[in-house]
CHARMM internal coordinates of N, CA and C (Angstrom, degrees):
IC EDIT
DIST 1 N 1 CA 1.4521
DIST 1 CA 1 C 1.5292
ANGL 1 N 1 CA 1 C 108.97
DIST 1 C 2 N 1.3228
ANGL 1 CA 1 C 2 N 110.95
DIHE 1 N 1 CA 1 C 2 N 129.49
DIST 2 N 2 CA 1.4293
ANGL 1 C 2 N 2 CA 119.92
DIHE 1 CA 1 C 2 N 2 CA -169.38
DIST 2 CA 2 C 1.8744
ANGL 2 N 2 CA 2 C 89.48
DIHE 1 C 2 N 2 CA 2 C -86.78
DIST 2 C 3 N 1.5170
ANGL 2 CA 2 C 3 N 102.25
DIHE 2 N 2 CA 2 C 3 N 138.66
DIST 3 N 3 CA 1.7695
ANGL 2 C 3 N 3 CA 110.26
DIHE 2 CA 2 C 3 N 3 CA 156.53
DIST 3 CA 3 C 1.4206
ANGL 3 N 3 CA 3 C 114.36
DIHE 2 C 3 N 3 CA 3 C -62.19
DIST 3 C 4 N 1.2912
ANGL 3 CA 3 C 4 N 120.82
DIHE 3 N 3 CA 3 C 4 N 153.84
DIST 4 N 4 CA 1.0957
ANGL 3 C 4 N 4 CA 133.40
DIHE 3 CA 3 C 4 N 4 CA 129.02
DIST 4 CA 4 C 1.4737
ANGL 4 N 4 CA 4 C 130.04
DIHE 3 C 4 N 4 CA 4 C -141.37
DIST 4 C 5 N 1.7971
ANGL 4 CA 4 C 5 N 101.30
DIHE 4 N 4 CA 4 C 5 N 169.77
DIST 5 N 5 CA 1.1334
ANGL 4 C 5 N 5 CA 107.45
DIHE 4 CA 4 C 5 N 5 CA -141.60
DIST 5 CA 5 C 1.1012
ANGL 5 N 5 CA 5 C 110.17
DIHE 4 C 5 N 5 CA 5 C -125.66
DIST 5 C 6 N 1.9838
ANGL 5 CA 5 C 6 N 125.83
DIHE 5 N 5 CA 5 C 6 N 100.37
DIST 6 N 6 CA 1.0062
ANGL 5 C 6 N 6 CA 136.82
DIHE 5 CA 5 C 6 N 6 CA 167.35
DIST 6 CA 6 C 1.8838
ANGL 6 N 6 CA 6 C 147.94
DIHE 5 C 6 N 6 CA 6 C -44.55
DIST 6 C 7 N 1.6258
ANGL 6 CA 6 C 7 N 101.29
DIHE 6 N 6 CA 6 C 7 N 92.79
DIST 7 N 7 CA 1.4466
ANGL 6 C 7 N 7 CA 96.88
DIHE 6 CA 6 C 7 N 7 CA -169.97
DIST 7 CA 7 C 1.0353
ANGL 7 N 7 CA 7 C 127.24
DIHE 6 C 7 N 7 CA 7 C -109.32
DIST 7 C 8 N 1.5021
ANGL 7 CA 7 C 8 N 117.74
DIHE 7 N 7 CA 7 C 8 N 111.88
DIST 8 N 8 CA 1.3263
ANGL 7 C 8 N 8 CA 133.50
DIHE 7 CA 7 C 8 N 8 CA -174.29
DIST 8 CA 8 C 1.2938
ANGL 8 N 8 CA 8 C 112.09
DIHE 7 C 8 N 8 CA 8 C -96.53
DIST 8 C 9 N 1.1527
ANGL 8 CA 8 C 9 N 133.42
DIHE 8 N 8 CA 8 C 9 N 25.19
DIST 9 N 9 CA 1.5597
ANGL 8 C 9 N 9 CA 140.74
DIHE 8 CA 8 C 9 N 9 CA 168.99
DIST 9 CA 9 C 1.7050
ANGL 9 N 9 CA 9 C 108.94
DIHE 8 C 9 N 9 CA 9 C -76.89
DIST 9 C 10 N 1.1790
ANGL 9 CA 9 C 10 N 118.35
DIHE 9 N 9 CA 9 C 10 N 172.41
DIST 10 N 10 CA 1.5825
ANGL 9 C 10 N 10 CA 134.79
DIHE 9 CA 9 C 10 N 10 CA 162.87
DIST 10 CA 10 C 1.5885
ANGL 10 N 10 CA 10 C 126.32
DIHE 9 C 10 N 10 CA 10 C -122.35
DIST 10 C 11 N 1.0299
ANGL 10 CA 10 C 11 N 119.37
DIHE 10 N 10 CA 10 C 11 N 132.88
DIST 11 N 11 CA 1.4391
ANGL 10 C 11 N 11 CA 119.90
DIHE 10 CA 10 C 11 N 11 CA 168.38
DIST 11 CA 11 C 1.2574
ANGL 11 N 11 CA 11 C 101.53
DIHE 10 C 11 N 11 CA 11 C 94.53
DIST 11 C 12 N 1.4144
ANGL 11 CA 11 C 12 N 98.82
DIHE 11 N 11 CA 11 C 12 N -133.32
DIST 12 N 12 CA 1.8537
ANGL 11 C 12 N 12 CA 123.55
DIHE 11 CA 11 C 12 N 12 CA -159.10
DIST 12 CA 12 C 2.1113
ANGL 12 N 12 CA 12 C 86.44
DIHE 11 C 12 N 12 CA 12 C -84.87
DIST 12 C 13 N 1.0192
ANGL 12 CA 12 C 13 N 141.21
DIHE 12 N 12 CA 12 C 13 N -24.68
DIST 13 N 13 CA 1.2549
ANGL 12 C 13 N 13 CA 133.06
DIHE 12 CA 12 C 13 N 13 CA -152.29
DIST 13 CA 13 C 1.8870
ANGL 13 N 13 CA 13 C 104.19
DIHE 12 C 13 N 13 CA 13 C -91.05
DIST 13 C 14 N 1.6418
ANGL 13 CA 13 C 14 N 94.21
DIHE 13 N 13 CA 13 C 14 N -24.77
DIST 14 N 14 CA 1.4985
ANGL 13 C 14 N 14 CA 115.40
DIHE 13 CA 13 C 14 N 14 CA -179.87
DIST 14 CA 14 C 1.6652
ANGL 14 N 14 CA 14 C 94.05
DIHE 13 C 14 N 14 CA 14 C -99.91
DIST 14 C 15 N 0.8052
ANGL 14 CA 14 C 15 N 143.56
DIHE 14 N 14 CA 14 C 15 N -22.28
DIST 15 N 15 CA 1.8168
ANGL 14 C 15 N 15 CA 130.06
DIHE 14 CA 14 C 15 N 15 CA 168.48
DIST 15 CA 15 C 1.6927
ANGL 15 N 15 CA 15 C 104.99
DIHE 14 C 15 N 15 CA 15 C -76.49
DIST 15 C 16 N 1.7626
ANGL 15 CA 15 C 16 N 123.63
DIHE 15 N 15 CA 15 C 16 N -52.13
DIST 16 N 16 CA 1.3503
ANGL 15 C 16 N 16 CA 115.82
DIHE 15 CA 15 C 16 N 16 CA 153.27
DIST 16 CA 16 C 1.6823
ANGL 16 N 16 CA 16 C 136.40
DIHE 15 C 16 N 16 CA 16 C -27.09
DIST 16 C 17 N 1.6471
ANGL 16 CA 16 C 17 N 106.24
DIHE 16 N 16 CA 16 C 17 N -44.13
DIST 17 N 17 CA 1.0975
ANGL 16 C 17 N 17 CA 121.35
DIHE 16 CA 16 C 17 N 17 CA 177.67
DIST 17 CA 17 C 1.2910
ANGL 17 N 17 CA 17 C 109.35
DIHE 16 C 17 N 17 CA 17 C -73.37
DIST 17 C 18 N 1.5209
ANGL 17 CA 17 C 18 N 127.65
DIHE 17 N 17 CA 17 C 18 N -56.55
DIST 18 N 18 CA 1.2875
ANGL 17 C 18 N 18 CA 121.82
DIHE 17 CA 17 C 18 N 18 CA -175.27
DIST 18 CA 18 C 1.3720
ANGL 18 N 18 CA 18 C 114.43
DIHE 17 C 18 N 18 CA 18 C -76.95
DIST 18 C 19 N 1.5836
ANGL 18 CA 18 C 19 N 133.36
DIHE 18 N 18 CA 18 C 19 N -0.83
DIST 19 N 19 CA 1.5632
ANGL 18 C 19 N 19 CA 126.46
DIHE 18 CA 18 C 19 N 19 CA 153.53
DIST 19 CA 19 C 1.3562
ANGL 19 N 19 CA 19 C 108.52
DIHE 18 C 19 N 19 CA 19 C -74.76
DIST 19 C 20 N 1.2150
ANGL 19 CA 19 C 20 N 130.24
DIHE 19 N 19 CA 19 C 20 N -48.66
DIST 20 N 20 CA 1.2165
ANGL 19 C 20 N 20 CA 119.40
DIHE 19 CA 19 C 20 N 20 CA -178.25
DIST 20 CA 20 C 1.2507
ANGL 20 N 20 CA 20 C 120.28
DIHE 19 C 20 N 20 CA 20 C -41.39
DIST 20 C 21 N 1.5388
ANGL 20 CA 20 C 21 N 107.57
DIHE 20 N 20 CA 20 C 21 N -68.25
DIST 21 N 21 CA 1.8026
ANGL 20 C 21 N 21 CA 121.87
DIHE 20 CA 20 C 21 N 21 CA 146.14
DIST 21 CA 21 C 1.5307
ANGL 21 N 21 CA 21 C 112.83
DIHE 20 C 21 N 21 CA 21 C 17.50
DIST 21 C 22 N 1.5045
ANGL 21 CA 21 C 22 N 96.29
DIHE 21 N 21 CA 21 C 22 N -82.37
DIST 22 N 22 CA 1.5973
ANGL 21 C 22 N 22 CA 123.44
DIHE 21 CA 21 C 22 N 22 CA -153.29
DIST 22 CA 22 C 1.7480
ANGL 22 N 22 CA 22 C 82.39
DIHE 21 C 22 N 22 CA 22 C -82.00
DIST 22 C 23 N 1.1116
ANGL 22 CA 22 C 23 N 144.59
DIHE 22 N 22 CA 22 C 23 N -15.68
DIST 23 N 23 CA 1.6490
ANGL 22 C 23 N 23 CA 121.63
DIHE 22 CA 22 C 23 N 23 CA -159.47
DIST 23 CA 23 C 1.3115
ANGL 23 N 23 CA 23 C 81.29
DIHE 22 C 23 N 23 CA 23 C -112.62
DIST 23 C 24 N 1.9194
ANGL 23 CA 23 C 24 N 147.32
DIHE 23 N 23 CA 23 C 24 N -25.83
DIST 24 N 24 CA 1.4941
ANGL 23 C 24 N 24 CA 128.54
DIHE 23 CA 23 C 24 N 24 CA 152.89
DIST 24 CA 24 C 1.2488
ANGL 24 N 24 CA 24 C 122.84
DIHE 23 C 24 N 24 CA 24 C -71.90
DIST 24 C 25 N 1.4226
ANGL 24 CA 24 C 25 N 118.39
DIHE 24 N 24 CA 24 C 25 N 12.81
DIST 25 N 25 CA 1.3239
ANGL 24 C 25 N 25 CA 93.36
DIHE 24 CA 24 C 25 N 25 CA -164.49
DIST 25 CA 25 C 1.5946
ANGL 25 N 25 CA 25 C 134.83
DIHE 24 C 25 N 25 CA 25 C 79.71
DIST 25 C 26 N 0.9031
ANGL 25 CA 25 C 26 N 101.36
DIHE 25 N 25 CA 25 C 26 N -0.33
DIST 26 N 26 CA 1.9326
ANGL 25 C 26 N 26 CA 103.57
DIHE 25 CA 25 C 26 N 26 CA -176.58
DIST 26 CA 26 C 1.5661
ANGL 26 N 26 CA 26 C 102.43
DIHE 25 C 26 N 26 CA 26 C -89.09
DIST 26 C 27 N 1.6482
ANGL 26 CA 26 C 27 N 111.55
DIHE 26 N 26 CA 26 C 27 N 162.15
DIST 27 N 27 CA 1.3070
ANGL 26 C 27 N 27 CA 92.61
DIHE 26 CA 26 C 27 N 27 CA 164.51
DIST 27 CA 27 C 1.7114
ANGL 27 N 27 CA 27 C 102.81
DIHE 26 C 27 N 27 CA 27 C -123.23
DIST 27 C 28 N 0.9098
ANGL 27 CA 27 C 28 N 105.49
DIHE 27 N 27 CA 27 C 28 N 174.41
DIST 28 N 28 CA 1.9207
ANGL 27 C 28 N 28 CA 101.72
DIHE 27 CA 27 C 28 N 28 CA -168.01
DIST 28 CA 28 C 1.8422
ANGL 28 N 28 CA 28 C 112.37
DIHE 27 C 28 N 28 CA 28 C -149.43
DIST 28 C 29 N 1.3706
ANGL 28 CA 28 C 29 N 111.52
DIHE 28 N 28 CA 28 C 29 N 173.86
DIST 29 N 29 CA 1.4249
ANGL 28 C 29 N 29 CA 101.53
DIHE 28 CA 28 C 29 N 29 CA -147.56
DIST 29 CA 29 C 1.7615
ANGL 29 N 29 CA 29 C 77.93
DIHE 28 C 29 N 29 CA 29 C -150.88
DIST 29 C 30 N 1.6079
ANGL 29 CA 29 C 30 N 98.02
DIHE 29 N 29 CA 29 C 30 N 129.94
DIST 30 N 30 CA 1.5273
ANGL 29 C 30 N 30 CA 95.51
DIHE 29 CA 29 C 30 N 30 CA 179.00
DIST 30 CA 30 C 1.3810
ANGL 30 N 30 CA 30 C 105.72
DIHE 29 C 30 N 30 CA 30 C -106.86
DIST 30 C 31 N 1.4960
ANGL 30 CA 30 C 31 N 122.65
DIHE 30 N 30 CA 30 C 31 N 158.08
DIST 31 N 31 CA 1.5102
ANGL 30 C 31 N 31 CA 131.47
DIHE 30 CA 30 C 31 N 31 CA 170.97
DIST 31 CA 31 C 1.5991
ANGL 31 N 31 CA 31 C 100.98
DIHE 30 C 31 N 31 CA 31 C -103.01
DIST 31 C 32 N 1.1597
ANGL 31 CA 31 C 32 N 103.64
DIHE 31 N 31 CA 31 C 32 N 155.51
DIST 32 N 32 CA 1.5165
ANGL 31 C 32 N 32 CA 115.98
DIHE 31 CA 31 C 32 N 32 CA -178.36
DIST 32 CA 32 C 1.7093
ANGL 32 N 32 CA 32 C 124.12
DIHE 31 C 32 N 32 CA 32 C -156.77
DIST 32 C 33 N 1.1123
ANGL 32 CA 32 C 33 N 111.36
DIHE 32 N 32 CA 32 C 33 N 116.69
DIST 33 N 33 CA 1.6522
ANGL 32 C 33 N 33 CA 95.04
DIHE 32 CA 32 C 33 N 33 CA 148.92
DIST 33 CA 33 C 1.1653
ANGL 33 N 33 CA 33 C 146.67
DIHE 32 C 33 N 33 CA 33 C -81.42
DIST 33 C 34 N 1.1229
ANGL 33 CA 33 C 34 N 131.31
DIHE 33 N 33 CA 33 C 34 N -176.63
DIST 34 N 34 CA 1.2455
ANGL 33 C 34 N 34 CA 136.39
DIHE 33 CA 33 C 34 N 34 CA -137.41
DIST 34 CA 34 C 1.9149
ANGL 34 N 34 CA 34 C 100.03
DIHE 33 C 34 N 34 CA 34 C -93.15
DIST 34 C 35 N 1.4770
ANGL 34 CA 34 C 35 N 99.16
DIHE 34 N 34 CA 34 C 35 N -23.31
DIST 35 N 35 CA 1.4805
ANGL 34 C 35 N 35 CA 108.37
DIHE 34 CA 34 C 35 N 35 CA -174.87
DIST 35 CA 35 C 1.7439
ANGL 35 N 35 CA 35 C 109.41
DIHE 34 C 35 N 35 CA 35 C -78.24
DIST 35 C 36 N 1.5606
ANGL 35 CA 35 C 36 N 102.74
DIHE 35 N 35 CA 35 C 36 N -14.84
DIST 36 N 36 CA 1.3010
ANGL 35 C 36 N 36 CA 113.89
DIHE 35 CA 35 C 36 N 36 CA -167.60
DIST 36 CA 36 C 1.8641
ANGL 36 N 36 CA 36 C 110.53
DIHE 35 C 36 N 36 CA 36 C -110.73
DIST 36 C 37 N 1.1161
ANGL 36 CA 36 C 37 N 121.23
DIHE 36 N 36 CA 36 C 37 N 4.20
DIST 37 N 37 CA 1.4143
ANGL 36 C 37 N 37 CA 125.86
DIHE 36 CA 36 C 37 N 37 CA -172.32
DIST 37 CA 37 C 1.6168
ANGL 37 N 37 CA 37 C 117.20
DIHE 36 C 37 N 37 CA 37 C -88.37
DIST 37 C 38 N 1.5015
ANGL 37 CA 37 C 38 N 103.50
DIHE 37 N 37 CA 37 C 38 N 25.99
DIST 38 N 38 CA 1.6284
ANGL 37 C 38 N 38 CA 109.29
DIHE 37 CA 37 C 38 N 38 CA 154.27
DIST 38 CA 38 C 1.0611
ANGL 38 N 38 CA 38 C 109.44
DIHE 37 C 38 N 38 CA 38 C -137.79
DIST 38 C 39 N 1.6259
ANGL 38 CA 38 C 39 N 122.26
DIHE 38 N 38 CA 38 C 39 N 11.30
DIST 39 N 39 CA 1.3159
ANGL 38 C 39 N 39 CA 114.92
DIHE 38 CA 38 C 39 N 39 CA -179.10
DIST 39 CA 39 C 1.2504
ANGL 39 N 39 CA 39 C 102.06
DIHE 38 C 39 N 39 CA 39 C -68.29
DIST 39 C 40 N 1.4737
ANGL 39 CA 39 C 40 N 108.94
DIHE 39 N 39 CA 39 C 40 N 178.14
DIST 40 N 40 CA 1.8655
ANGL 39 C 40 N 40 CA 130.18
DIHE 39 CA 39 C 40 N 40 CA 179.52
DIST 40 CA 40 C 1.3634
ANGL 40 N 40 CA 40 C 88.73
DIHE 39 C 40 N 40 CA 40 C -63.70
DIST 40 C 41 N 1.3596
ANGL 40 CA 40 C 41 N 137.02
DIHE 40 N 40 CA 40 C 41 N -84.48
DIST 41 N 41 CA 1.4452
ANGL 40 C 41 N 41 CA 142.12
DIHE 40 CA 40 C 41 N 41 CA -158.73
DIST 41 CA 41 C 1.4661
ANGL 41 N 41 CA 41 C 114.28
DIHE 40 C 41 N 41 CA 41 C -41.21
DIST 41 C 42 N 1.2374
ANGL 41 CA 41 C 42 N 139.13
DIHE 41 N 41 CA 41 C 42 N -34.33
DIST 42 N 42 CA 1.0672
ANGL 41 C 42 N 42 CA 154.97
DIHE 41 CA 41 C 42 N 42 CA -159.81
DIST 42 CA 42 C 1.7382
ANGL 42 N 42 CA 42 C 78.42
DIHE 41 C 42 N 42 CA 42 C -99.03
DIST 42 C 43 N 1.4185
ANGL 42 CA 42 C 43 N 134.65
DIHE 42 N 42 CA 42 C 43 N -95.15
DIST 43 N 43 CA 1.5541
ANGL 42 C 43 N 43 CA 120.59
DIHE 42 CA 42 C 43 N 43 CA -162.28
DIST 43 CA 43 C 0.9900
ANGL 43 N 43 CA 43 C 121.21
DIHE 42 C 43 N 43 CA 43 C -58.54
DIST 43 C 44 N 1.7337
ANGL 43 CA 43 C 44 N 140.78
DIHE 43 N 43 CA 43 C 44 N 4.52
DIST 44 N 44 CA 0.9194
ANGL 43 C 44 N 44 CA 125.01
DIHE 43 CA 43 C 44 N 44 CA 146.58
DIST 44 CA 44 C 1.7040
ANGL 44 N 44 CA 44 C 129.27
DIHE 43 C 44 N 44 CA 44 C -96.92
DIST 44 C 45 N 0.8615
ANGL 44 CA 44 C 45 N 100.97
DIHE 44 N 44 CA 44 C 45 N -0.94
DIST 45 N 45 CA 1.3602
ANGL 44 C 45 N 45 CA 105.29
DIHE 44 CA 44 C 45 N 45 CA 178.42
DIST 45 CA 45 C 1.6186
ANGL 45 N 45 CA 45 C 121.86
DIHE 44 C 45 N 45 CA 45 C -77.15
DIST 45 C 46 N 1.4093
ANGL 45 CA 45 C 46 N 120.59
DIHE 45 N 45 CA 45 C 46 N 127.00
DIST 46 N 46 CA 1.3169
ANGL 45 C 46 N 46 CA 135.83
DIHE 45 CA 45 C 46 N 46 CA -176.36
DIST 46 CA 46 C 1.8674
ANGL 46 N 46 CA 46 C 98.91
DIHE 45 C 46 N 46 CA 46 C -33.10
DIST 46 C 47 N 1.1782
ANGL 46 CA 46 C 47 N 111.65
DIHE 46 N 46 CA 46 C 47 N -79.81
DIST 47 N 47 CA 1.6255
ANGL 46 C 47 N 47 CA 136.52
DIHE 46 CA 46 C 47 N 47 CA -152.48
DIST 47 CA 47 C 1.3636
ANGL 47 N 47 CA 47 C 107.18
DIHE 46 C 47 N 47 CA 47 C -109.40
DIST 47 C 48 N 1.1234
ANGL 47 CA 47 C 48 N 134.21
DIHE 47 N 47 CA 47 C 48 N 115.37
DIST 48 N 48 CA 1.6142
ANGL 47 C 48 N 48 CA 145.42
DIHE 47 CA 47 C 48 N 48 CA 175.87
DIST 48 CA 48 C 1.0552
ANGL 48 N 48 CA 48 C 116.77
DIHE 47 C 48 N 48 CA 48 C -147.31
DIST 48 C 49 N 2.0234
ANGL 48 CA 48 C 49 N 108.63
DIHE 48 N 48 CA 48 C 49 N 143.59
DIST 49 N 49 CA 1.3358
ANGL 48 C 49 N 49 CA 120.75
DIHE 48 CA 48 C 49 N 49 CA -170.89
DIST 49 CA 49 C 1.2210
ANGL 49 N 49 CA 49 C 91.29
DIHE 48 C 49 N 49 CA 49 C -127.96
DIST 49 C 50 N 1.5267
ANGL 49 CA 49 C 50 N 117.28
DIHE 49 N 49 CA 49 C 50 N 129.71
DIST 50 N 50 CA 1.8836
ANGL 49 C 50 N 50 CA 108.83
DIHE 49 CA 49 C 50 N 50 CA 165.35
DIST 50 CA 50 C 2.0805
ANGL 50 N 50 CA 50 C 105.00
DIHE 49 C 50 N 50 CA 50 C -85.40
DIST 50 C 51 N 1.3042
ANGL 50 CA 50 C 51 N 81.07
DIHE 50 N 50 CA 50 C 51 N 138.30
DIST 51 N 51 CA 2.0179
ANGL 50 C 51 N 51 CA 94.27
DIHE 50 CA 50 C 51 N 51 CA 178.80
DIST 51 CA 51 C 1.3264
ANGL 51 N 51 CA 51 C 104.02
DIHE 50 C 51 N 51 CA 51 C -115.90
DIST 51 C 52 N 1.7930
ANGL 51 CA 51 C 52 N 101.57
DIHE 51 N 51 CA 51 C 52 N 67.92
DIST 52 N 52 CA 1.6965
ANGL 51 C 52 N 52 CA 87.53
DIHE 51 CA 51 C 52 N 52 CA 168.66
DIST 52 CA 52 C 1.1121
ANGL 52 N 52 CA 52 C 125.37
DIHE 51 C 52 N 52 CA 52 C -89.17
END
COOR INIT
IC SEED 1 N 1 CA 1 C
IC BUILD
């Protein structure tokens, strides 16, 4: 079973997180609200759940 790696951050701290991600190898799954679902972090990210 492969990990993954839950990111509940915002902004630039959640784009940091998900390069790191991608340069180990992990794959990861972002949470989001509803205020945040056009940000950059949210459209680039592989896997997303909105937590409104």
């Amino acid at each position: 079973m492969k990990d993954k790696v839950l990111i509940a951050n915002r902004g630039e701290i959640a784009l940091r997180i998900m390069e790191a991600c991608k340069d180990l190898g992990l794959d990861y799954t972002v949470i989001y609200t509803g205020a945040d679902e056009e940000s950059e972090h949210v459209r680039r990210c592989l896997d997303s759940q909105s937590n409104v």
